[in-house]
N, C-alpha and C positions, 0 to 999 in steps of 0.2 A: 696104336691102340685107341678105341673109343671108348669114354664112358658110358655105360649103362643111364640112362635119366633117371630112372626111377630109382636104382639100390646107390647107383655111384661105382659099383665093380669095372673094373676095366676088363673090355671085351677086345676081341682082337677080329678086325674087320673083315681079312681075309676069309674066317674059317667060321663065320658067325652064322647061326640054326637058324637067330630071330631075329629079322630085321622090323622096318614099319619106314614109310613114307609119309610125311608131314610139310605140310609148303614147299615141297624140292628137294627138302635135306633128309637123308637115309640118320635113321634111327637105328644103334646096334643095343639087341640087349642078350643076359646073360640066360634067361632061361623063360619060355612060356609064359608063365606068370606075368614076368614083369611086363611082358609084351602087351600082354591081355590087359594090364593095369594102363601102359601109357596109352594106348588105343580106346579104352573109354574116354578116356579124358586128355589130351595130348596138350591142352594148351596150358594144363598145371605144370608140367615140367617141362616147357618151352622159355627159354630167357628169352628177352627180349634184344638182345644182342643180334 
């Protein structure tokens, strides 16, 4: 399971609608929305880990 960046929901990679690509690493998220929220601005919910 991934988390979601934006809500924290845990999404499940395999069967995921909304992905987003960021520096290499695939972003899962749970619905449109939040998709459309980390993609304006992706480096708000990007750790630095």
């Amino acid at each position: 399971m991934a988390k979601d960046p934006n809500c924290n929901m845990n999404v499940e990679e395999k069967t995921a609608e909304y992905k987003s690509e960021h520096m290499g690493k695939t972003y899962y998220f749970c619905c449109q929305s939040c998709k459309a929220t980390f993609d304006k601005s992706p480096m708000k919910y990007v750790s630095s880990h």
